[in-house]
C-alpha positions in Angstrom: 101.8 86.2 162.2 98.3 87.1 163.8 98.3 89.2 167.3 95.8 90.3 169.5 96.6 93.3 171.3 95.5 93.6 174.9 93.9 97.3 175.9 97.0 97.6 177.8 98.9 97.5 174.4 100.9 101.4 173.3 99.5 102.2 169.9 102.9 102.4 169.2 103.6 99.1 169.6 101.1 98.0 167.0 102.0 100.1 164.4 105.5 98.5 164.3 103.8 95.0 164.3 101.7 95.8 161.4 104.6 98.2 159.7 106.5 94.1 159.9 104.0 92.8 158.3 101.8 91.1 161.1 97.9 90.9 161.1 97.2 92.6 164.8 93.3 93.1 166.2 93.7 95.5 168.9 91.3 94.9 171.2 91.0 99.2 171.5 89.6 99.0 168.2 87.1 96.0 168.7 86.2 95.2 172.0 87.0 97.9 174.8 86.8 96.6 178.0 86.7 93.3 177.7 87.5 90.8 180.5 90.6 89.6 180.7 89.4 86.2 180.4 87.3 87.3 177.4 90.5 88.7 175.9 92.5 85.5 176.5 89.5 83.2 174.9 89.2 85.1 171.9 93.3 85.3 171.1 93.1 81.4 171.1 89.9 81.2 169.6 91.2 83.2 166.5 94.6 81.7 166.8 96.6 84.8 167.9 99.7 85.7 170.3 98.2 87.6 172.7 100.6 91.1 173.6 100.3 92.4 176.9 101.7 94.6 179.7 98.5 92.9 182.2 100.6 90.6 184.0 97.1 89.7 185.5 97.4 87.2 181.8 99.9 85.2 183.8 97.3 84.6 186.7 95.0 83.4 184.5 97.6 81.2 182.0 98.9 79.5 185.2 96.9 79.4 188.1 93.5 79.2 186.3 94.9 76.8 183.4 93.0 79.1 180.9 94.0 77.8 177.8 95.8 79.9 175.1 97.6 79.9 171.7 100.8 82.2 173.4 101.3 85.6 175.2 103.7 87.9 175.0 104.0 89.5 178.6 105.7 93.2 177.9 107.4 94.0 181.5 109.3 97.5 181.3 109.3 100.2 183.5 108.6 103.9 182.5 112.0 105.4 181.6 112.6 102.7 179.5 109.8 102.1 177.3 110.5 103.7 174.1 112.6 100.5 174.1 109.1 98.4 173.9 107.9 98.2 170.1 111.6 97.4 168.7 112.2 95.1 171.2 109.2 93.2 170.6 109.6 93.7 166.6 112.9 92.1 167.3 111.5 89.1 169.4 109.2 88.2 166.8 111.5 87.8 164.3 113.7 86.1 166.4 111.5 83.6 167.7 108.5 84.0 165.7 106.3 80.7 165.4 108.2 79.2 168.8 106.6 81.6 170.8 102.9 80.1 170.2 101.7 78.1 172.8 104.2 79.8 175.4 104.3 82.5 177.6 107.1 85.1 177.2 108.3 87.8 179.6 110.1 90.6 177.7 111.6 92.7 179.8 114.7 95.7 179.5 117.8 92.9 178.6 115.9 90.2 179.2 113.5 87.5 177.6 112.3 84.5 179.4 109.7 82.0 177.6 108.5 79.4 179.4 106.5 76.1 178.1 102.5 77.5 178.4 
């Protein structure tokens, strides 16, 4: 699958994406500091899920109808992320291609994916 990883992204989670096999432009190689919106545009532009711990994304998906190909909202709090890349490894190949065109919340126990 092809990802776009948001600045907000652990290198760590990345690796493990690419380690399964997944294309993933991190946007901390490319394009540092780029708008959200700019971020957003350019996952569905290149036909990417968009990873993120911004849940500024959700703003933008929902209240400002920006359109998008899927994100991937990562919501953990700090004594629990070294649970974040396998997690997310496991989510995708779970869910894989249902998760384009959607906006997921993975969260410590939790996954909600709701119709983008």
């Amino acid at each position: 699958m092809l990802f776009l990883a948001d600045e907000s992204c652990d290198a760590c989670m990345i690796r493990v994406l690419r380690a399964d096999g997944h294309d993933v432009l991190a946007i901390s190689e490319h394009q540092r500091g780029a708008s959200d919106a700019t971020v957003l545009k350019l996952a569905a532009d290149t036909s990417r899920l968009l990873v993120t711990e911004d849940k500024d994304f959700g703003q933008l998906v929902f209240a400002s109808c920006h359109g998008h190909g899927g994100v991937i909202l990562l919501r953990y709090p700090f004594p629990l992320r070294y649970h974040i890349a396998t997690q997310l490894s496991a989510l995708v190949k779970d869910r894989g291609e249902a998760l384009r065109h959607c906006f997921a919340v993975l969260a410590p126990g939790r996954i909600r994916i709701l119709p983008g």
